[in-house]
C-alpha positions in Angstrom: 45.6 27.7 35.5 46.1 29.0 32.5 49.6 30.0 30.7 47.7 33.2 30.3 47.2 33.8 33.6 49.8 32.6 35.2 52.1 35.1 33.0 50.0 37.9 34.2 50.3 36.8 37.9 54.6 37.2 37.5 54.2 40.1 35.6 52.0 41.4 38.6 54.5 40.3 41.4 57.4 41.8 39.4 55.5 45.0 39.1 54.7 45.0 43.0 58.7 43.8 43.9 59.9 46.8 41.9 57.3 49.0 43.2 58.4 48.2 46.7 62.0 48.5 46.2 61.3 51.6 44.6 59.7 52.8 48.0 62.3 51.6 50.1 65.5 52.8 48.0 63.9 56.1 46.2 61.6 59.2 48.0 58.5 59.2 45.7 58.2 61.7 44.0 54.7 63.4 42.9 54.0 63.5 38.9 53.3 67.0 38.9 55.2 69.1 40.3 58.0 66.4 41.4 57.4 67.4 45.1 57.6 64.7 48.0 54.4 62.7 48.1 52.7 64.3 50.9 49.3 62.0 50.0 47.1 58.6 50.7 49.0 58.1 46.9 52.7 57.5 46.2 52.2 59.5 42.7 50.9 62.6 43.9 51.8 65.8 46.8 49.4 66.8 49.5 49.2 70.1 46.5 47.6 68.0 44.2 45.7 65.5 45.8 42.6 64.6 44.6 40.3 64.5 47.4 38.6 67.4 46.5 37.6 66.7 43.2 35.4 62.8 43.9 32.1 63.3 43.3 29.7 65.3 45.1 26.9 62.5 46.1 24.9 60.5 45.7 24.7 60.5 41.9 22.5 58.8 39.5 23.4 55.5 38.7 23.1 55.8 34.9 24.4 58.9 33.9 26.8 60.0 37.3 25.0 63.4 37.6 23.4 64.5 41.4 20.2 62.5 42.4 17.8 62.8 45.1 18.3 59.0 46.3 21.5 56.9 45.3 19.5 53.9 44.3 17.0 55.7 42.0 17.8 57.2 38.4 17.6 60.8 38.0 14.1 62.2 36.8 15.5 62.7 33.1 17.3 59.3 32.9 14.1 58.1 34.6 12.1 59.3 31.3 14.4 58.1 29.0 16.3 55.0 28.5 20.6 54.0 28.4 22.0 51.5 26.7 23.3 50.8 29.7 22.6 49.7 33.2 25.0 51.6 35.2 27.3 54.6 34.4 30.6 54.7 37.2 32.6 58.0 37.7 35.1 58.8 40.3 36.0 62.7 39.7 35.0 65.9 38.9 36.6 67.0 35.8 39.2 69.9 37.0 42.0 70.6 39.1 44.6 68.1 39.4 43.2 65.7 37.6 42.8 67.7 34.9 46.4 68.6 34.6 47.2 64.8 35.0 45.4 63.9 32.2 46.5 66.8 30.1 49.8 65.9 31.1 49.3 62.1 29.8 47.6 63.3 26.2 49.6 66.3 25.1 52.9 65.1 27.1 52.8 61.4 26.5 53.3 60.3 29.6 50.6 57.1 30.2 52.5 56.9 34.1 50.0 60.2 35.0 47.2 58.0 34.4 48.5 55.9 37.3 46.4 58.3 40.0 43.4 58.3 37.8 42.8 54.5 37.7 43.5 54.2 41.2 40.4 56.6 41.7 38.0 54.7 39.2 39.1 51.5 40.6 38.2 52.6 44.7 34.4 53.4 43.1 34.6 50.0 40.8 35.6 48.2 43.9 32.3 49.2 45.8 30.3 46.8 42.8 30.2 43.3 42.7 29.8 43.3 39.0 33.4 44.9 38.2 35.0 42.1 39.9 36.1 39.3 36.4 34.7 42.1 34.8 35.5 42.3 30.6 36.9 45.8 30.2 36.4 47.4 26.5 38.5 50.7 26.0 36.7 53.3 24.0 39.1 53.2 20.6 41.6 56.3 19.7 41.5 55.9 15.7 44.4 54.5 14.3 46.3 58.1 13.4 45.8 59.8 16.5 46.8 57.0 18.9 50.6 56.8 16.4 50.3 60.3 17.3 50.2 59.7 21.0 51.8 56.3 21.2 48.8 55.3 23.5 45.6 55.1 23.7 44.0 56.7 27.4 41.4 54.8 27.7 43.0 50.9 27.0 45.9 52.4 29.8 43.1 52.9 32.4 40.8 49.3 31.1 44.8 47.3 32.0 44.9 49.4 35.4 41.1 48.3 36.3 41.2 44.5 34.8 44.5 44.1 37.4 42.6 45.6 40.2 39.6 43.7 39.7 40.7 40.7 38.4 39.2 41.1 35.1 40.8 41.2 31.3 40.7 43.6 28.8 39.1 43.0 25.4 39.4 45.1 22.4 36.2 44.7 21.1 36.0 48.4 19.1 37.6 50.2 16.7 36.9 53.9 15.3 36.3 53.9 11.6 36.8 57.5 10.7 38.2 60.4 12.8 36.1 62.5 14.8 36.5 66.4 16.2 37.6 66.4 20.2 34.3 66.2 22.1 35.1 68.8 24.1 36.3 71.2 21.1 33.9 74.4 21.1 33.2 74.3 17.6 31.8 70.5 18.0 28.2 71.8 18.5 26.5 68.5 18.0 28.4 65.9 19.4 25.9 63.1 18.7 26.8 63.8 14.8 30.3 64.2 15.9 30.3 60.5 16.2 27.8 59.0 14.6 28.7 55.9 12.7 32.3 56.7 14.3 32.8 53.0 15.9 32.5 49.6 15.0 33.8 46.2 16.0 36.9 44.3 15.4 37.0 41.7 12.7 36.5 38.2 14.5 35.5 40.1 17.9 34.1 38.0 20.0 31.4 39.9 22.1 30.8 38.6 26.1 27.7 39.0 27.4 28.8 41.2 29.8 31.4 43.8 29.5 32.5 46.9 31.4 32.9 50.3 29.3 35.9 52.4 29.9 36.9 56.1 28.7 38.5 58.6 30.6 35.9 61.7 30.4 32.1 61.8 30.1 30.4 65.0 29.3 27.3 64.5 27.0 27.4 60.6 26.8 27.5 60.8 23.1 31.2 58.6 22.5 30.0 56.1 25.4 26.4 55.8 24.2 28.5 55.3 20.5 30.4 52.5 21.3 27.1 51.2 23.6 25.1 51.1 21.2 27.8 48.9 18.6 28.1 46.6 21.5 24.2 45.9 22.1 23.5 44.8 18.5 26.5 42.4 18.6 24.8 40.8 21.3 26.3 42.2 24.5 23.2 42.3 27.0 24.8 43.1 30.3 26.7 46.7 29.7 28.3 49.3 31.9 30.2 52.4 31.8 32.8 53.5 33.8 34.8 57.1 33.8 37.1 58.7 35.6 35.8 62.1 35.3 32.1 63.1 35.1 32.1 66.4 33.4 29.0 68.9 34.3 29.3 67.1 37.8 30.3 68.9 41.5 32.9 67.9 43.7 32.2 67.2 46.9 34.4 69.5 48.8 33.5 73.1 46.9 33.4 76.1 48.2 29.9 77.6 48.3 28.1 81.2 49.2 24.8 80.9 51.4 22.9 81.5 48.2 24.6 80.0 45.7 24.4 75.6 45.0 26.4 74.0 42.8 
Protein backbone atom coordinates (compact mmCIF):
# COMPACT_ATOMS: atom_id res chain seq x y z
CA UNK A 1 0.00 0.00 0.00
CA UNK A 2 0.90 3.08 -0.67
CA UNK A 3 2.22 6.07 1.86
CA UNK A 4 -0.59 7.87 0.14
CA UNK A 5 -3.08 5.79 1.03
CA UNK A 6 -2.23 4.56 4.02
CA UNK A 7 -2.23 8.39 5.40
CA UNK A 8 -5.70 8.78 4.08
CA UNK A 9 -6.85 5.49 5.84
CA UNK A 10 -5.58 7.21 9.61
CA UNK A 11 -6.90 10.37 8.65
CA UNK A 12 -10.22 8.49 7.87
CA UNK A 13 -10.23 6.46 11.26
CA UNK A 14 -9.32 9.72 13.19
CA UNK A 15 -12.20 11.47 11.46
CA UNK A 16 -14.65 8.43 12.39
CA UNK A 17 -13.05 8.07 16.32
CA UNK A 18 -13.83 11.83 16.76
CA UNK A 19 -17.01 11.63 15.03
CA UNK A 20 -18.09 8.87 17.46
CA UNK A 21 -16.91 10.42 20.55
CA UNK A 22 -18.54 13.39 19.47
CA UNK A 23 -21.93 11.34 19.36
CA UNK A 24 -21.48 9.77 22.59
CA UNK A 25 -20.17 12.98 24.68
CA UNK A 26 -22.17 15.89 22.75
CA UNK A 27 -26.23 15.93 21.50
CA UNK A 28 -25.85 16.75 17.76
CA UNK A 29 -26.92 19.50 16.93
CA UNK A 30 -28.62 20.42 13.43
CA UNK A 31 -26.61 23.10 11.15
CA UNK A 32 -29.44 25.24 10.72
CA UNK A 33 -31.27 26.03 13.13
CA UNK A 34 -29.00 24.33 16.02
CA UNK A 35 -32.08 22.14 16.97
CA UNK A 36 -31.63 18.43 18.25
CA UNK A 37 -31.10 16.16 15.15
CA UNK A 38 -34.48 14.70 14.89
CA UNK A 39 -33.24 12.90 11.29
CA UNK A 40 -31.75 9.67 9.41
CA UNK A 41 -28.60 12.57 9.52
CA UNK A 42 -26.56 13.71 12.59
CA UNK A 43 -26.29 17.34 10.79
CA UNK A 44 -29.70 18.09 10.28
CA UNK A 45 -33.49 18.38 12.47
CA UNK A 46 -36.56 16.47 11.51
CA UNK A 47 -37.44 20.68 10.21
CA UNK A 48 -35.02 20.46 7.69
CA UNK A 49 -34.61 17.17 6.47
CA UNK A 50 -34.20 16.59 3.15
CA UNK A 51 -36.39 13.96 2.16
CA UNK A 52 -38.62 15.97 0.43
CA UNK A 53 -36.45 17.58 -1.84
CA UNK A 54 -34.61 13.95 -3.79
CA UNK A 55 -35.63 13.83 -6.99
CA UNK A 56 -38.91 13.09 -8.35
CA UNK A 57 -38.23 9.80 -10.67
CA UNK A 58 -37.06 8.26 -12.79
CA UNK A 59 -34.94 10.94 -14.53
CA UNK A 60 -32.94 10.90 -17.56
CA UNK A 61 -29.74 9.64 -17.33
CA UNK A 62 -27.91 12.38 -19.12
CA UNK A 63 -29.29 15.45 -18.14
CA UNK A 64 -31.31 14.52 -14.50
CA UNK A 65 -34.60 15.94 -15.81
CA UNK A 66 -38.15 13.52 -15.66
CA UNK A 67 -38.10 10.61 -18.27
CA UNK A 68 -40.70 8.23 -19.29
CA UNK A 69 -38.28 5.05 -18.65
CA UNK A 70 -35.18 5.32 -16.28
CA UNK A 71 -32.94 3.52 -18.66
CA UNK A 72 -33.66 5.61 -21.77
CA UNK A 73 -32.50 9.35 -22.40
CA UNK A 74 -35.18 11.91 -22.55
CA UNK A 75 -36.57 12.75 -26.12
CA UNK A 76 -34.33 16.07 -26.34
CA UNK A 77 -31.18 14.44 -25.02
CA UNK A 78 -32.20 11.59 -27.25
CA UNK A 79 -31.77 14.17 -30.41
CA UNK A 80 -28.88 15.70 -29.32
CA UNK A 81 -25.64 14.50 -27.91
CA UNK A 82 -23.52 15.13 -24.11
CA UNK A 83 -20.22 15.13 -23.66
CA UNK A 84 -21.03 12.89 -21.31
CA UNK A 85 -22.38 9.50 -20.57
CA UNK A 86 -24.25 10.00 -17.54
CA UNK A 87 -25.37 13.09 -15.50
CA UNK A 88 -26.09 12.17 -11.36
CA UNK A 89 -28.25 14.47 -9.13
CA UNK A 90 -29.62 13.80 -5.81
CA UNK A 91 -31.87 17.07 -4.96
CA UNK A 92 -34.24 19.43 -6.01
CA UNK A 93 -32.74 22.80 -5.77
CA UNK A 94 -34.91 24.53 -2.75
CA UNK A 95 -35.74 24.22 0.67
CA UNK A 96 -33.24 23.15 3.05
CA UNK A 97 -30.82 22.46 0.86
CA UNK A 98 -30.94 25.58 -0.49
CA UNK A 99 -30.27 27.38 2.78
CA UNK A 100 -27.37 24.86 3.38
CA UNK A 101 -25.63 25.72 0.53
CA UNK A 102 -26.31 29.45 0.92
CA UNK A 103 -25.25 29.06 4.30
CA UNK A 104 -21.72 27.37 3.03
CA UNK A 105 -21.07 30.20 0.16
CA UNK A 106 -22.11 33.56 1.68
CA UNK A 107 -21.37 32.27 5.39
CA UNK A 108 -18.24 30.22 4.86
CA UNK A 109 -19.08 27.45 6.51
CA UNK A 110 -17.77 24.16 4.09
CA UNK A 111 -19.29 21.84 7.39
CA UNK A 112 -23.05 22.62 5.68
CA UNK A 113 -21.89 20.94 2.81
CA UNK A 114 -21.54 17.84 5.03
CA UNK A 115 -25.60 16.89 4.33
CA UNK A 116 -25.26 17.61 0.74
CA UNK A 117 -22.47 15.03 -0.02
CA UNK A 118 -24.04 12.61 1.99
CA UNK A 119 -27.12 12.92 -0.54
CA UNK A 120 -24.98 12.80 -3.88
CA UNK A 121 -23.02 10.02 -2.43
CA UNK A 122 -26.39 7.57 -1.50
CA UNK A 123 -27.34 8.16 -5.58
CA UNK A 124 -23.35 7.68 -6.53
CA UNK A 125 -23.49 4.55 -4.49
CA UNK A 126 -26.26 2.96 -6.63
CA UNK A 127 -23.35 2.92 -9.77
CA UNK A 128 -20.64 0.74 -10.15
CA UNK A 129 -18.65 3.25 -11.99
CA UNK A 130 -18.36 5.88 -8.95
CA UNK A 131 -16.69 3.25 -6.99
CA UNK A 132 -12.26 4.26 -7.58
CA UNK A 133 -13.85 6.83 -9.37
CA UNK A 134 -11.34 10.13 -10.37
CA UNK A 135 -13.40 13.06 -9.00
CA UNK A 136 -12.58 16.58 -10.94
CA UNK A 137 -14.16 19.67 -9.00
CA UNK A 138 -15.51 22.32 -11.29
CA UNK A 139 -12.82 25.35 -10.54
CA UNK A 140 -13.83 28.63 -8.48
CA UNK A 141 -11.31 31.25 -10.14
CA UNK A 142 -8.59 32.12 -8.17
CA UNK A 143 -10.17 35.58 -6.66
CA UNK A 144 -13.44 34.32 -5.73
CA UNK A 145 -12.30 31.11 -3.93
CA UNK A 146 -9.61 33.77 -1.56
CA UNK A 147 -12.83 35.34 -1.21
CA UNK A 148 -14.56 32.26 0.17
CA UNK A 149 -11.57 30.42 1.48
CA UNK A 150 -13.09 27.33 -0.36
CA UNK A 151 -14.04 26.08 -3.23
CA UNK A 152 -17.90 24.14 -3.08
CA UNK A 153 -17.37 21.95 -5.42
CA UNK A 154 -13.61 20.35 -4.50
CA UNK A 155 -15.43 20.09 -0.62
CA UNK A 156 -18.13 17.81 -2.03
CA UNK A 157 -15.32 15.79 -4.92
CA UNK A 158 -13.16 15.00 -1.02
CA UNK A 159 -16.66 14.00 0.56
CA UNK A 160 -17.53 11.54 -2.58
CA UNK A 161 -13.70 10.23 -3.27
CA UNK A 162 -13.91 9.00 0.74
CA UNK A 163 -17.24 7.44 0.22
CA UNK A 164 -16.39 5.73 -2.78
CA UNK A 165 -13.04 5.06 -2.48
CA UNK A 166 -11.85 7.20 -5.25
CA UNK A 167 -9.30 10.38 -5.32
CA UNK A 168 -9.70 13.71 -6.23
CA UNK A 169 -7.82 15.24 -9.15
CA UNK A 170 -7.60 18.87 -9.97
CA UNK A 171 -7.52 18.71 -13.44
CA UNK A 172 -9.22 22.41 -14.21
CA UNK A 173 -8.75 25.66 -13.65
CA UNK A 174 -10.94 28.92 -14.59
CA UNK A 175 -9.05 31.40 -16.67
CA UNK A 176 -11.10 34.48 -16.38
CA UNK A 177 -14.03 35.25 -14.09
CA UNK A 178 -17.42 34.62 -15.05
CA UNK A 179 -21.10 36.27 -13.89
CA UNK A 180 -23.02 33.71 -11.32
CA UNK A 181 -25.01 31.30 -13.56
CA UNK A 182 -27.83 31.82 -11.81
CA UNK A 183 -27.61 35.84 -11.85
CA UNK A 184 -30.77 37.27 -13.83
CA UNK A 185 -28.94 39.45 -15.88
CA UNK A 186 -26.65 36.31 -17.21
CA UNK A 187 -29.06 35.81 -20.17
CA UNK A 188 -26.82 33.56 -22.16
CA UNK A 189 -25.06 31.38 -20.01
CA UNK A 190 -23.24 29.39 -22.71
CA UNK A 191 -21.30 32.82 -23.47
CA UNK A 192 -21.18 33.34 -19.76
CA UNK A 193 -18.55 30.73 -19.93
CA UNK A 194 -17.21 30.20 -22.88
CA UNK A 195 -13.50 29.73 -23.08
CA UNK A 196 -13.94 30.17 -19.11
CA UNK A 197 -11.85 26.77 -18.14
CA UNK A 198 -8.88 25.17 -19.01
CA UNK A 199 -6.48 22.57 -17.65
CA UNK A 200 -3.71 22.65 -15.19
CA UNK A 201 -0.21 22.89 -16.30
CA UNK A 202 1.32 19.24 -16.20
CA UNK A 203 -2.36 17.71 -15.60
CA UNK A 204 -2.40 14.47 -16.23
CA UNK A 205 -5.89 13.51 -17.65
CA UNK A 206 -7.38 9.59 -16.64
CA UNK A 207 -9.38 8.11 -18.96
CA UNK A 208 -12.14 8.13 -16.84
CA UNK A 209 -13.15 10.73 -14.45
CA UNK A 210 -16.24 11.76 -12.45
CA UNK A 211 -17.48 15.59 -12.77
CA UNK A 212 -18.53 17.28 -9.63
CA UNK A 213 -20.27 20.81 -9.02
CA UNK A 214 -22.81 21.55 -6.65
CA UNK A 215 -25.90 22.99 -8.92
CA UNK A 216 -26.91 22.20 -12.48
CA UNK A 217 -29.45 24.31 -14.21
CA UNK A 218 -28.67 24.76 -17.99
CA UNK A 219 -25.54 22.41 -18.23
CA UNK A 220 -23.60 25.22 -19.63
CA UNK A 221 -20.44 25.29 -16.65
CA UNK A 222 -20.54 21.20 -16.70
CA UNK A 223 -20.70 20.91 -20.46
CA UNK A 224 -17.59 23.81 -20.05
CA UNK A 225 -15.29 21.93 -18.17
CA UNK A 226 -16.65 18.57 -20.33
CA UNK A 227 -15.83 19.59 -23.17
CA UNK A 228 -11.88 20.81 -21.87
CA UNK A 229 -11.68 17.32 -20.56
CA UNK A 230 -12.69 15.41 -23.85
CA UNK A 231 -10.00 17.03 -26.01
CA UNK A 232 -7.30 16.24 -23.43
CA UNK A 233 -8.13 12.83 -23.96
CA UNK A 234 -10.62 11.85 -21.18
CA UNK A 235 -13.08 9.29 -23.01
CA UNK A 236 -15.11 7.92 -20.18
CA UNK A 237 -16.87 11.23 -18.51
CA UNK A 238 -19.67 11.78 -15.96
CA UNK A 239 -21.28 14.38 -14.07
CA UNK A 240 -22.57 14.40 -10.88
CA UNK A 241 -24.62 17.29 -8.85
CA UNK A 242 -26.21 17.70 -5.94
CA UNK A 243 -29.02 19.70 -7.04
CA UNK A 244 -30.83 19.49 -10.42
CA UNK A 245 -32.32 22.82 -10.88
CA UNK A 246 -35.71 22.97 -13.16
CA UNK A 247 -36.19 19.38 -11.60
CA UNK A 248 -39.35 18.22 -9.09
CA UNK A 249 -39.17 16.70 -5.89
CA UNK A 250 -40.62 13.75 -5.26
CA UNK A 251 -42.80 14.55 -2.39
CA UNK A 252 -44.74 18.00 -3.78
CA UNK A 253 -47.77 18.94 -3.08
CA UNK A 254 -50.06 18.91 -6.12
CA UNK A 255 -53.81 20.06 -7.20
CA UNK A 256 -55.88 17.42 -9.31
CA UNK A 257 -55.09 19.54 -12.34
CA UNK A 258 -51.99 20.80 -11.89
CA UNK A 259 -48.28 18.37 -12.63
CA UNK A 260 -45.20 19.50 -11.86
Amino acid sequence: MHLRELLRDAARSWRELGSGLGELFFEARCVLCDAPSGSATPWLCAVHDLEEQRLLRPTCPLCALPAAESAAPCSICAEGSRPWTALVAALAYGGAGRELLLQAKLGRRSASLRPLAEELGVELARHAWARGARFVPVPLHAAKRRARGFNQAEVLARELAERCGGRVVSLLRRVRATAPQGDPLTRDRQANVARAFSLRRFARVPASAVLVDDTCTSMATLEACAQVLRRAGCRELRAAVVFRAGAPAARVLVSDDAVF
